[in-house]
N, C-alpha and C positions, 0 to 999 in steps of 0.2 A: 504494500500500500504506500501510495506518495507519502510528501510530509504534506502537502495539500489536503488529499484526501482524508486523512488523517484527522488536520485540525478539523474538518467539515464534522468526522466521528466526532471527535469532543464536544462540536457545539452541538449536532444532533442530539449527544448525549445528555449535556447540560439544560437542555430546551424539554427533554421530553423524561429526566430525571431516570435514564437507562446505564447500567451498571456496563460500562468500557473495557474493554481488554484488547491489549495486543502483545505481537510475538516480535523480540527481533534476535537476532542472530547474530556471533561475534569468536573467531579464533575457534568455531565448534561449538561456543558454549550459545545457549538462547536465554530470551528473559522473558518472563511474564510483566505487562505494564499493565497499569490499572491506572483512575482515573481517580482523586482524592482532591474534592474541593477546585481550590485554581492547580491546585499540585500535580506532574504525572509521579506515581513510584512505579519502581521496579524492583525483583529481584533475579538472582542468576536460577534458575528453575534445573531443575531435576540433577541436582548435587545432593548430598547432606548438608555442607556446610550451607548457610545461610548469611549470602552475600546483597543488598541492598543499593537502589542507589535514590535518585530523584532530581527533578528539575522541572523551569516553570513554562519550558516550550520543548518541542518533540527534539527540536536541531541539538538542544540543550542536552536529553535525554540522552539521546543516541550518543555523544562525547562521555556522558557522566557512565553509560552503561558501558563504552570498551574500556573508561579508565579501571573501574572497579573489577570486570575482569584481567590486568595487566595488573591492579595490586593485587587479588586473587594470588593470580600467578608469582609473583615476587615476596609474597608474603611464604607462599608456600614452600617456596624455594631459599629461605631464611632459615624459618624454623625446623627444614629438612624433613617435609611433610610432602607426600606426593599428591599433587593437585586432584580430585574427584577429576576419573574423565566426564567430556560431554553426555557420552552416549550411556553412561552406566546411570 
Protein backbone atom coordinates (compact mmCIF):
# COMPACT_ATOMS: atom_id res chain seq x y z
CA UNK A 1 0.00 0.00 0.00
CA UNK A 2 1.34 3.71 -0.80
CA UNK A 3 2.15 6.19 1.90
CA UNK A 4 -0.89 7.99 0.01
CA UNK A 5 -3.07 5.34 0.35
CA UNK A 6 -2.20 4.64 3.56
CA UNK A 7 -2.93 8.20 5.09
CA UNK A 8 -6.52 7.83 3.10
CA UNK A 9 -6.70 4.28 5.64
CA UNK A 10 -6.08 6.42 8.60
CA UNK A 11 -8.45 9.03 7.82
CA UNK A 12 -11.04 6.57 6.66
CA UNK A 13 -10.21 5.01 9.95
CA UNK A 14 -10.58 8.14 12.17
CA UNK A 15 -13.86 9.28 10.37
CA UNK A 16 -15.75 6.06 10.70
CA UNK A 17 -13.84 5.04 14.25
CA UNK A 18 -12.49 1.46 12.56
CA UNK A 19 -9.73 -0.21 14.38
CA UNK A 20 -6.21 0.09 11.48
CA UNK A 21 -3.73 -2.22 10.87
CA UNK A 22 -0.91 -2.65 8.66
CA UNK A 23 2.14 -4.89 7.76
CA UNK A 24 5.44 -3.62 6.79
CA UNK A 25 8.51 -5.52 6.03
CA UNK A 26 12.36 -4.86 6.91
CA UNK A 27 15.95 -7.02 6.69
CA UNK A 28 13.16 -10.27 6.90
CA UNK A 29 11.66 -9.14 9.89
CA UNK A 30 7.63 -7.59 9.52
CA UNK A 31 5.67 -5.40 11.87
CA UNK A 32 2.28 -5.08 12.85
CA UNK A 33 1.11 -1.09 12.95
CA UNK A 34 -1.81 -0.13 14.53
CA UNK A 35 -3.57 3.12 14.73
CA UNK A 36 -3.50 4.83 18.48
CA UNK A 37 -5.14 8.27 18.78
CA UNK A 38 -2.85 10.92 16.32
CA UNK A 39 -0.14 8.07 17.16
CA UNK A 40 1.00 5.05 14.47
CA UNK A 41 2.63 2.18 16.93
CA UNK A 42 4.22 -0.72 15.85
CA UNK A 43 5.89 -3.74 16.93
CA UNK A 44 8.45 -6.26 15.28
CA UNK A 45 5.69 -9.35 15.07
CA UNK A 46 6.36 -12.93 15.21
CA UNK A 47 9.63 -12.89 17.43
CA UNK A 48 9.55 -13.43 21.40
CA UNK A 49 11.37 -10.69 22.00
CA UNK A 50 9.06 -7.64 22.19
CA UNK A 51 10.58 -4.88 20.16
CA UNK A 52 8.20 -1.58 19.70
CA UNK A 53 8.42 1.43 17.81
CA UNK A 54 6.13 4.79 16.96
CA UNK A 55 5.62 7.81 15.19
CA UNK A 56 3.23 10.74 14.17
CA UNK A 57 3.36 10.05 10.19
CA UNK A 58 3.78 6.74 8.04
CA UNK A 59 7.33 8.21 6.38
CA UNK A 60 8.18 8.62 10.09
CA UNK A 61 7.16 5.13 10.95
CA UNK A 62 8.73 3.35 8.34
CA UNK A 63 12.45 5.10 9.44
CA UNK A 64 11.53 4.43 13.29
CA UNK A 65 10.42 0.74 12.37
CA UNK A 66 14.02 -0.22 10.30
CA UNK A 67 15.87 1.75 13.16
CA UNK A 68 14.55 -0.56 15.86
CA UNK A 69 15.09 -3.49 13.88
CA UNK A 70 19.10 -2.44 13.21
CA UNK A 71 19.13 -1.89 17.21
CA UNK A 72 17.29 -5.30 17.51
CA UNK A 73 20.06 -6.59 15.74
CA UNK A 74 23.03 -4.70 17.60
CA UNK A 75 21.80 -5.18 20.61
CA UNK A 76 21.72 -8.76 20.17
CA UNK A 77 24.99 -8.89 18.90
CA UNK A 78 26.39 -7.01 22.27
CA UNK A 79 24.97 -9.00 24.75
CA UNK A 80 25.81 -12.22 22.42
CA UNK A 81 22.25 -13.28 22.14
CA UNK A 82 21.24 -14.73 18.72
CA UNK A 83 18.66 -12.48 17.17
CA UNK A 84 14.89 -14.45 16.90
CA UNK A 85 14.86 -15.34 13.18
CA UNK A 86 12.11 -13.61 10.82
CA UNK A 87 10.52 -16.76 9.97
CA UNK A 88 10.41 -18.72 13.34
Amino acid sequence: MSGRRFRLALQASARHRCHMQKTMEYRGYQAEVSEEGELLVGHISVIRDRVGFHAESFEALREAFREAVDDYLDVCQIVGKSPAKPDT
